[in-house]
N, C-alpha and C positions, 0 to 999 in steps of 0.2 A: 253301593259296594263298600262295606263298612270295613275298609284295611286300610294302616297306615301306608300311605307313601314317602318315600324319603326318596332322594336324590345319591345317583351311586354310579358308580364307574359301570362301562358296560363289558361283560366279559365273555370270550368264547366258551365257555366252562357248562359242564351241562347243570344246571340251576337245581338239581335233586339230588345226583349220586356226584358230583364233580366232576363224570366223564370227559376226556378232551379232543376226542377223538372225532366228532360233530359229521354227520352227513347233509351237507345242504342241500335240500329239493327242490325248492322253488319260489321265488323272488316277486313280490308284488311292492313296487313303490308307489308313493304320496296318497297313501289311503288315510281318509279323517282319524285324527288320532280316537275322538269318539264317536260312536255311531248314535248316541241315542243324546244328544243334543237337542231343547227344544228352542229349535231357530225361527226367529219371526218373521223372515223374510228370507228369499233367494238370492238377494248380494251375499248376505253375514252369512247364509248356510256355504254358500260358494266360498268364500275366501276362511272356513274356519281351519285348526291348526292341520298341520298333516303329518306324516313321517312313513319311514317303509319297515316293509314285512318281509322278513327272509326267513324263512321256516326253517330249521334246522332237527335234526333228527343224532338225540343216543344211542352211538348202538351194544351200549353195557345197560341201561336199563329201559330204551325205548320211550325213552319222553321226549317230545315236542316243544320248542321255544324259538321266540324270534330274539335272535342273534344280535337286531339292529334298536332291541326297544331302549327307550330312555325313560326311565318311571320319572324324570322332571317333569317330563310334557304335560303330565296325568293330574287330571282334577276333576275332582267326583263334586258337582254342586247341585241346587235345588234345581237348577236348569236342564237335568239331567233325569230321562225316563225309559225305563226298560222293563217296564209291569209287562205279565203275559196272563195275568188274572181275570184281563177282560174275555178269554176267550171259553169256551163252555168245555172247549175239547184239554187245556191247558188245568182249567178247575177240574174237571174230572180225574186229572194225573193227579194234584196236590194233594187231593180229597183223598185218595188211594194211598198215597204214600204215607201222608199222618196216622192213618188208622192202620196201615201196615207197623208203625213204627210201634204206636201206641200196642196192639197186640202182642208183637214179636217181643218187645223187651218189657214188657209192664209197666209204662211208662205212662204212670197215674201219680196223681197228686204231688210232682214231681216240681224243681225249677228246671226253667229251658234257657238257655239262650243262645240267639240267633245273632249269628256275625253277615253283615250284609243281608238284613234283615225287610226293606223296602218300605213300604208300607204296612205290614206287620198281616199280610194275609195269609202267609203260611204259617206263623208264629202262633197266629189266633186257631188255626184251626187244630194244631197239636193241644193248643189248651183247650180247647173246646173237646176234643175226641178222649181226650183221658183227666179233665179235672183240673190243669195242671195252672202256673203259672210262668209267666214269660217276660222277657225281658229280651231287647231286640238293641241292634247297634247299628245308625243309620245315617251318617252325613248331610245324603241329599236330599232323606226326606222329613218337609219342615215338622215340625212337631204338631202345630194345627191342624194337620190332615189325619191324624190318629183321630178314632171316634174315642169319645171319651167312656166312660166305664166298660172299657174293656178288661182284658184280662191280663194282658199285657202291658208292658210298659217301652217306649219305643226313646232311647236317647240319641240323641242327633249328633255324633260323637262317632270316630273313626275306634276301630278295636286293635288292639287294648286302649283304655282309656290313657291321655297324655297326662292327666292328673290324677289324684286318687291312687287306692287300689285295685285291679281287676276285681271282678264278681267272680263268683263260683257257681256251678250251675249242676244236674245232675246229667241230663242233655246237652248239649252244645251242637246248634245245626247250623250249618254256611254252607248256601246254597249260592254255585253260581257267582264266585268271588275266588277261589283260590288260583284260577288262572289268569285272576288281574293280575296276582302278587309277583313281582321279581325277583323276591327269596319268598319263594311258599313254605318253608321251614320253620320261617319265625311264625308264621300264620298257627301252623299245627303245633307247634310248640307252647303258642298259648292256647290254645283247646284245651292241651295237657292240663295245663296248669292250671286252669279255670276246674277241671276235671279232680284235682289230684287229692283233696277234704273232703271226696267223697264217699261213702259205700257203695253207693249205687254210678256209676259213670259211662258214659257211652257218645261218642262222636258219630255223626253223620255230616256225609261233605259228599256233593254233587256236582259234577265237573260236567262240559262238554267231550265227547269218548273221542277222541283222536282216531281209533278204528274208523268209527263213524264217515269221519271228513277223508280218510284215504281210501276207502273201502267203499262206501255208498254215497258216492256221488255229491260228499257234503264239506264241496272246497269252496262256497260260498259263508263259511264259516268262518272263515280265517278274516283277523278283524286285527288293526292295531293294537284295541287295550288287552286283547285275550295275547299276553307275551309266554304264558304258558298252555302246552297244551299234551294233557294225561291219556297214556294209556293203563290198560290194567294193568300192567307192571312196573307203570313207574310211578303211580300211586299207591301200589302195593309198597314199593320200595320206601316211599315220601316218609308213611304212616309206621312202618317197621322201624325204622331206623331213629323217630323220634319219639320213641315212650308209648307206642300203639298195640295192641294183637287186633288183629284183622278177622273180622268174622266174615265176612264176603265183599264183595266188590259186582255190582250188577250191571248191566247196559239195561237199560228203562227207555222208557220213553220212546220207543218204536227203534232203541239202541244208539242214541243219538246223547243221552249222557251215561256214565257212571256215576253208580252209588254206592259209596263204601261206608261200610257198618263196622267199627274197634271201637275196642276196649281199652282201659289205661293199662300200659301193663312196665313192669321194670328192667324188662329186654330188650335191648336196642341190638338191632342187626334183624336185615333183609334175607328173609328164608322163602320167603315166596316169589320174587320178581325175577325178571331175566332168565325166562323160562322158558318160553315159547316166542320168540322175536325174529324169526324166521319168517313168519306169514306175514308179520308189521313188517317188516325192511321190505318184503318184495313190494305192497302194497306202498311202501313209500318212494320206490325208486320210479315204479311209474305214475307219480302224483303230477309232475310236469308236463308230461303229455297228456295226460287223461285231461288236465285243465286246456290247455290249449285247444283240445280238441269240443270240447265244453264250450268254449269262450267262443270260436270260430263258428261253432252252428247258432251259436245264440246271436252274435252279431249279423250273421246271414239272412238268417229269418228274422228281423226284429227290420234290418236294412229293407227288406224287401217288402214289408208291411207295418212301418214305421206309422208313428200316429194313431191307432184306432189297437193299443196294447196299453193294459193298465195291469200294475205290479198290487195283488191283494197284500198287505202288510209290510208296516215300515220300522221292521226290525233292524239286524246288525246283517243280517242276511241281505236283504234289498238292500242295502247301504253299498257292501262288497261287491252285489252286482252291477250296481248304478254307477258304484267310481271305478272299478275295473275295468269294464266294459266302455266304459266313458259315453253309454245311452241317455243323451240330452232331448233328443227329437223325436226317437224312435220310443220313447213309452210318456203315453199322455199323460197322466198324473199317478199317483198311487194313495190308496186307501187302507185305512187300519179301524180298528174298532176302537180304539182306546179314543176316547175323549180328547184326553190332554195332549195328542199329536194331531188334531182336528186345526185346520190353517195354519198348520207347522211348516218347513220346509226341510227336506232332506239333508241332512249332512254332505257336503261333499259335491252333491248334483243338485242341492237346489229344487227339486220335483215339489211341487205342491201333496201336503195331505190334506185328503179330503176324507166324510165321514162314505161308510156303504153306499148310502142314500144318495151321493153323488152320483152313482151310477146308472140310478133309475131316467131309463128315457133315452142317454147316451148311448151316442151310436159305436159300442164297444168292438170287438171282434174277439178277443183274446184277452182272459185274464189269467194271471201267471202267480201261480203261487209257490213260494219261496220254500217252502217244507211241506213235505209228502204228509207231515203227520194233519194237516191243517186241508187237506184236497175234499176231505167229505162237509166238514163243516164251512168252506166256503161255498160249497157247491150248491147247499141248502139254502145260505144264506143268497145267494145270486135268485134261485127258485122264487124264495118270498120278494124280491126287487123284481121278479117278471122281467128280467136280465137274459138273455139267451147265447148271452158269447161262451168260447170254448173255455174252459176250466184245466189248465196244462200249468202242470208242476215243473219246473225247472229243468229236476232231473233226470226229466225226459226224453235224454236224446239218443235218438236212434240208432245213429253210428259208433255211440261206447260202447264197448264190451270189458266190463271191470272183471 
């Protein structure tokens, strides 16, 4: 997550349009401050930092933030993994998106650069799909792990750089970083600017959609470091108001993030947002009982056939529901595909990761997976393990009606 952190007073104030009017929905304390910590054992994964979550709701431009975050706590280091590249159904989306982008804007032989960049697998495949070159911005990942003649260049360096001068790029993509930020303004602010000696200019930014998590069942998403959280309007707002025009704003990914597509432009003022926040406020006012009621079947059934349930992936998702739920006993280990969380342990709960292959043989009953969008490809993956336990998505419970 290639953004500066700095330490800063915490404010009721809504962190996009200054709204101060805040609706608070719903209150999760001592959840790991990061989810994707790789902890070597279950003491340190148990005792790592914590702090609370109190979701707060604008209701002038409809953006989401927690009220209680402190960007001190925050530290993005090598220890730190939250790839989803290993997954076939995850590369498939990426794969789609570059060669969307590359098409839509002719977006060949270009410079790119990518703020929260990772391992440079997205990076690479925009240069791959139109020719281009790239240049990526990365803290936590070491430099060694870059393949070398690539096309890309990946600096291990928080964005904007603390020395030097910023780069200039014709692209500038950040995916999945502007809801670490505690002022996301300064973020797109420098996109601008990185954008602004160009002729050719165009930003992409990728958020988790706030609709999403109030609306389809996806309040296992609310996680310490994400202290912002977008909807279409208050990203439309974000990007208007700092040096943008807006060419669309998408729900992708089975609507589970937004993708907005501007332009540099020389007018500042919000002509699109807070437009429709009517269907968001109601969907936000009953986010509190819809959880509860979530939380309550899930503890029931998990109480009552505790032990012989394993959590498929150890995202920021399994993390929310491992410490929310405070499920020690009641789910046997959890499994992920990514390598590098292989004999890892959970943030927060401590749960062992193990590789798929742990499962073969195991006398399972229930595996649970964290996102709807991931039900077909574990369900295969379970097939080839000659695995027979039930394949149930989280979201599945009986008694919501959203």
């Amino acid at each position: 997550m290639a953004v500066t952190i700095t330490s800063s007073a915490r404010s009721t104030g809504c962190p996009v349009c200054a709204g101060v009017e805040p609706i608070e929905l719903l209150r999760m304390p001592g959840l790991p401050v990061h989810c994707h910590l790789l902890c070597d054992d279950a003491r340190s994964a148990c005792e790592v930092a914590r702090g609370d979550l109190t979701l707060s709701l604008c209701k002038r431009c409809g953006h989401g933030w927690n009220s209680e975050f402190d960007p001190a706590k925050m530290e993005y280091s090598g220890a730190y993994e939250n790839s989803l590249h290993g997954s076939p159904t995850f590369q498939a989306y990426a794969k789609r998106l570059a060669k969307r982008l590359v098409e839509r804007y002719d977006v060949r032989n270009r410079q790119v650069l990518e703020i929260g960049c990772g391992r440079g697998e997205f990076l690479d495949l925009i240069c791959q799909a139109g020719g281009n070159r790239g240049l990526g911005f990365e803290p936590s990942t070491p430099v060694d792990s870059v393949d070398a003649g690539q096309a890309f260049k990946v600096v291990q360096e928080f964005y904007p750089p603390r020395h030097g001068a910023a780069p200039t790029a014709d692209l500038v993509c950040c995916r999945h970083v502007l809801e670490h930020v505690a002022k996301p303004a300064d973020l797109v602010l420098a996109a601008r600017q990185a954008l602004a000696d160009r002729p050719f200019g165009l930003a992409m930014f990728e958020v988790p959609n706030l609709r999403f998590t109030l609306r389809d069942r996806g309040v296992w998403d609310l996680i310490y470091e994400h202290c912002g959280y977008f909807s279409r309007e208050s990203l439309t707002w974000l990007f208007e108001t700092h040096g943008f025009q807006v060419q669309q704003v998408d729900e992708v990914f089975g609507g589970q993030f937004l993708a907005i597509e501007a332009l540099p432009s020389d007018h500042l003022g919000a002509t699109l947002a807070a437009k429709s926040l009517d269907g968001l406020l109601q969907a936000a006012l009953a986010l509190a009982d819809n959880y509860r009621v979530m939380a309550d079947y899930w503890q029931t059934v998990l109480n009552r056939r505790g032990g012989k349930t394993v959590i498929w992936g150890a995202g920021s998702k399994t993390v929310t529901f491992l410490n929310a739920l405070k499920l020690s006993d009641q789910i046997s280990l959890v499994v992920d595909i990514n390598r590098r969380k292989w004999n890892r342990f959970v943030a927060g709960s401590g749960h062992r990761i193990c590789s798929p292959e742990a499962l073969a043989g195991m006398p399972v009953e229930r595996v649970l997976v964290m996102n709807p969008m991931y039900r077909e490809e574990v369900a295969q993956a379970m097939q080839a393990l000659k695995c027979d336990a039930e394949v149930v998505c989280v979201s599945d419970v009986p008694a919501l009606d959203f």
